[in-house]
Structure formats: structure tokens, C-alpha cells
C-alpha positions in Angstrom: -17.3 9.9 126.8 -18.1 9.2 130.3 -15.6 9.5 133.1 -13.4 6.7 133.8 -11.8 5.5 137.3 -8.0 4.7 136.0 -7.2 3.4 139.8 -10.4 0.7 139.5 -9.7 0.3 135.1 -6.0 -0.5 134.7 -3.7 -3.0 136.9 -1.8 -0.5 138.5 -1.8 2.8 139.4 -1.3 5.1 136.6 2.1 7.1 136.2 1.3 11.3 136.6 1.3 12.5 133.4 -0.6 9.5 132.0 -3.8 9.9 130.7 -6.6 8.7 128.8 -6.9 9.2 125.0 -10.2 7.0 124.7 -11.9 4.1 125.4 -14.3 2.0 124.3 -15.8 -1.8 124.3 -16.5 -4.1 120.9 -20.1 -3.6 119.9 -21.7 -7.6 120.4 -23.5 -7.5 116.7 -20.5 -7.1 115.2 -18.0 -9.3 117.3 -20.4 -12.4 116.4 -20.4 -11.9 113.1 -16.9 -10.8 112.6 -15.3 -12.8 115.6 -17.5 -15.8 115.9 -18.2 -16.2 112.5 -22.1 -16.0 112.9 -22.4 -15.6 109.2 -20.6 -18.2 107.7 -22.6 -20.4 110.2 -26.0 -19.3 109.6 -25.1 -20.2 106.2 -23.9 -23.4 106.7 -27.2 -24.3 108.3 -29.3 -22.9 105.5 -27.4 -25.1 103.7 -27.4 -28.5 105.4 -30.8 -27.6 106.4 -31.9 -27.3 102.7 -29.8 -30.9 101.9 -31.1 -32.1 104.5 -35.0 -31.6 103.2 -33.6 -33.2 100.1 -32.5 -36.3 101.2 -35.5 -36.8 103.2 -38.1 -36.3 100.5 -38.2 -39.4 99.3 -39.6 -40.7 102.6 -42.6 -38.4 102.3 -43.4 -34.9 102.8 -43.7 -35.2 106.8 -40.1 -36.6 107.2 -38.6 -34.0 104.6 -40.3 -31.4 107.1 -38.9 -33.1 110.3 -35.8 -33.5 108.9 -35.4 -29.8 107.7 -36.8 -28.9 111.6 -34.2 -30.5 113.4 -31.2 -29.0 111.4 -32.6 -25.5 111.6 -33.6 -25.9 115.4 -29.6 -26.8 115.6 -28.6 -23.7 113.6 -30.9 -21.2 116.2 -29.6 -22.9 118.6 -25.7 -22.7 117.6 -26.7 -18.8 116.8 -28.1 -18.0 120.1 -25.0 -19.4 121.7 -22.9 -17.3 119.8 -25.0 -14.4 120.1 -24.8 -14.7 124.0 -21.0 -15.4 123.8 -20.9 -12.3 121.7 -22.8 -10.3 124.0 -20.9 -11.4 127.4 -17.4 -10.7 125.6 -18.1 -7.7 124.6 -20.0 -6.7 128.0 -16.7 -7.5 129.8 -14.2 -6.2 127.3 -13.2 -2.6 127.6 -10.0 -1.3 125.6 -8.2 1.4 126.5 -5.9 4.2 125.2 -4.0 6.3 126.9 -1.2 8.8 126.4 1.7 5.7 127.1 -0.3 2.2 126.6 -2.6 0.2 125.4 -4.9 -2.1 127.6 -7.1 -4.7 127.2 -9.5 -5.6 130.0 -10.7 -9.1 129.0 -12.2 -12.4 130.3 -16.2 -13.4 130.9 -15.1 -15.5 133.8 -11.8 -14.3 134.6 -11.0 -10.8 133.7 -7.5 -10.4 132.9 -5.6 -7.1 131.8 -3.4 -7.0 128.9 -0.5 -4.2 129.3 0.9 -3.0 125.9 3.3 0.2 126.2 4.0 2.1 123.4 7.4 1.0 122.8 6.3 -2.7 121.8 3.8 -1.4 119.6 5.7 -1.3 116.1 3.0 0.1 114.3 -1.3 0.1 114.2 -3.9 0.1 111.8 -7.8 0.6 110.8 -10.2 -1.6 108.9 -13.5 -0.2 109.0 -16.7 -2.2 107.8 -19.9 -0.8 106.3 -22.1 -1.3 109.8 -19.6 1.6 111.0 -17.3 -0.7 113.6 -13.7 -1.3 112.9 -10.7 -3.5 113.8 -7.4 -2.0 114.6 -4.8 -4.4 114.6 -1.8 -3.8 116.5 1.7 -5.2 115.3 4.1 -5.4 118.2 7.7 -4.8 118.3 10.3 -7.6 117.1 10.9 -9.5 120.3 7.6 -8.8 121.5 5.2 -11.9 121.6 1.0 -12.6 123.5 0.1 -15.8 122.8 -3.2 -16.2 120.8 -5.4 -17.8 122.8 -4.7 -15.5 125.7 -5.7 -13.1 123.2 -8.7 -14.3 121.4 -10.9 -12.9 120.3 -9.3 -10.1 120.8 -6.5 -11.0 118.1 -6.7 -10.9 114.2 -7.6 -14.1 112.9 -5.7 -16.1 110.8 -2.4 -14.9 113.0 -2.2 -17.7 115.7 1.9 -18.1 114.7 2.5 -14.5 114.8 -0.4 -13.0 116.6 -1.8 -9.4 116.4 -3.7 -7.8 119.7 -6.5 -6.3 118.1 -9.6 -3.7 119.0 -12.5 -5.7 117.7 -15.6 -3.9 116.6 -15.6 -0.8 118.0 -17.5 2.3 116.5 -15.6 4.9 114.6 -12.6 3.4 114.5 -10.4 5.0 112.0 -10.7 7.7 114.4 -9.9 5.6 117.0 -6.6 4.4 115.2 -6.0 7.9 114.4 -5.6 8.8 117.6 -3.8 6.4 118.7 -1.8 6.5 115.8 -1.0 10.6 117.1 0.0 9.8 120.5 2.5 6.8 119.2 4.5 9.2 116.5 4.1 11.9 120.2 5.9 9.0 122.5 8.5 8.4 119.6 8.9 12.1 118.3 8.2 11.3 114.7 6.6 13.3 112.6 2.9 12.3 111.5 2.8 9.9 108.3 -0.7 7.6 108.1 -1.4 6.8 104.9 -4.4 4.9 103.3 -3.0 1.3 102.4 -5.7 -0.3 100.5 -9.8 -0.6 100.3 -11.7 -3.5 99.4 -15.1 -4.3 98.9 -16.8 -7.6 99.6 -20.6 -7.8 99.7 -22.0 -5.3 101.9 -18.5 -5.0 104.0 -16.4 -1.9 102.9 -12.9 -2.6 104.3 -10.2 0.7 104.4 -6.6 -0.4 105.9 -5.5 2.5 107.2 -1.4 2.3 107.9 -0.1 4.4 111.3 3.3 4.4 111.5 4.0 5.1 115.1 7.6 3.1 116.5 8.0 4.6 120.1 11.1 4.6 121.6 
């Protein structure tokens, strides 16, 4: 892990005594298919292109093909926007854990920073997926509220009433959420408790929830 400036990284100068556990930045492959939905697009294309052949076929073999043409050039072209959204947001995202926060350094245009201190973080948690990235949701403290689209896509989705900060993407991260799961039960003093939730497959993703307890005080 390479050295990290904390005076140019976080908002603020950092506390003595604080320091940083790890950080890392959502790998781009991953945030557009998990994020922005790149797969459920690229099938929607395949899709409309293949009706779209269909309904055209009566008019001749020629307009079937134009047809079919257009609505995939519109699909690559809807894919290579998301694929450069994907790889800009993940460019200029960096996450960071250290031993009394979370942050989250995010914006393409305008980089903001997210402060989360322990003691609004109720609890984290892993899901890991079988291209070896993760997302580890964080539920904040009763009280404690980041609107979503401040967040996104940096939040879990689905959550807009009650939305979750969330590390999208990044490599390794039930070992990410492990540690961070450590140095939340060391700000609170509780003893260490994680416990594997659930695990689900679905196609080729292989999901494990993996429940931190962690309420610092």
C-alpha cells in the first residue's frame, strides 16, 4: 500500500494518534456493472435489438439489418458512456479508513469529502462477488442521516429513503470490512463478534454478507 499524504487526503488536519487503517478506490469494471447497471443494459439492447430485426423483416432483409444496426450502435454507445462514467468515478473516488473515521473522497467535477466518525457508524458489513470486489455497506447511527444523491453511487441501491454510505467495488473486501470492523469494536471497547449472515448465489455472482457489529461510543 503506498504512502498516503493525510494533510493533502482528508479535509482537515488529522487528530495525533489518528491513523490510517487502509485505503483504497472502487475498481471501474465492477462499479459499471454493479453501480451503473451495465448488465442489465447490455441486455436490454440485445433484446430490443433482436425485436427490433423482427419487426423489420417484413420490409426485407436490408431494413431488418438497418434496423438491428441502429439499436445496437445505441446500446455501444449507451455502454461506452457508462464505461467512461465508471472509469472517471472510480478514478476520483478514494475511500479511506482510519483508526477514528471513515471518508469518502468523491466527485468527477467537484470533489467533495464525506466525514463519517466512528460513533455514527452503527454497524458495517461485506458482500463479496465472484470477480473478487466487494461492497461494504455502512449503517449509520439512529439520528444520523447523508442524503442519497450526495452519496451515489457511493450508497446501496435500493436505499434512497434510508440511505447506506457504501464502499463500492473494491478488491478484497471482506478484509477490508474486517478491519474496519476491528477498529470500530477498538473505538467502542467491545469485544470482537462478526459473524457470517448469509451467502447467495446468483449466476456467476457469489454474494457473502458478512455482519460487523462495531457501535462506537
Amino acid at each position: 500500500m503506498k504512502a498516503v499524504n493525510l494533510e493533502k487526503l482528508l479535509p482537515a488536519d488529522i487528530p495525533p494518534g489518528e491513523r490510517v487503517l487502509w485505503h483504497g478506490r472502487p475498481q471501474w469494471v465492477s462499479l459499471a456493472r454493479r453501480a451503473f447497471r451495465a448488465d442489465f443494459i447490455a441486455a436490454y439492447f440485445v433484446a430490443l435489438t433482436a425485436w427490433s430485426i423482427w419487426s423489420a423483416s417484413e420490409a426485407g432483409l436490408s431494413a431488418a439489418v438497418i434496423a438491428g444496426g441502429k439499436t445496437l450502435g445505441l446500446g455501444a454507445a449507451a455502454l461506452v458512456l457508462i464505461a467512461l462514467l465508471s472509469f472517471l468515478s472510480a478514478r476520483t473516488t478514494l475511500y479511506v479508513v482510519t483508526s477514528r473515521r471513515v471518508v469518502f473522497k468523491v466527485g468527477i467535477a467537484l470533489p467533495i469529502f464525506i466525514n463519517i466518525p466512528f460513533k455514527d457508524i452503527a454497524s458495517a458489513a461485506a458482500r463479496t462477488f465472484g470477480d473478487g470486489t466487494g461492497d461494504i455497506p455502512l449503517t449509520l447511527a439512529k439520528g444520523r442521516r447523508i442524503g442519497f444523491w450526495v452519496l451515489w453511487p457511493h450508497a446501496r441501491p435500493f436505499h434512497v429513503l434510508n440511505p447506506k454510505p457504501c464502499l463500492r467495488c473494491v478488491a478484497d473486501a471482506a478484509v477490508v470490512a474486517e478491519t474496519l470492523g476491528a477498529a470500530l469494536r477498538d473505538a467502542s471497547g467491545q469485544s470482537p463478534t462478526a459473524a457470517a449472515a448469509s451467502r447467495e448465489t446468483k449466476g456467476e455472482t457469489r454474494a457473502e454478507a458478512l455482519t460487523l457489529a462495531g457501535r462506537a461510543a
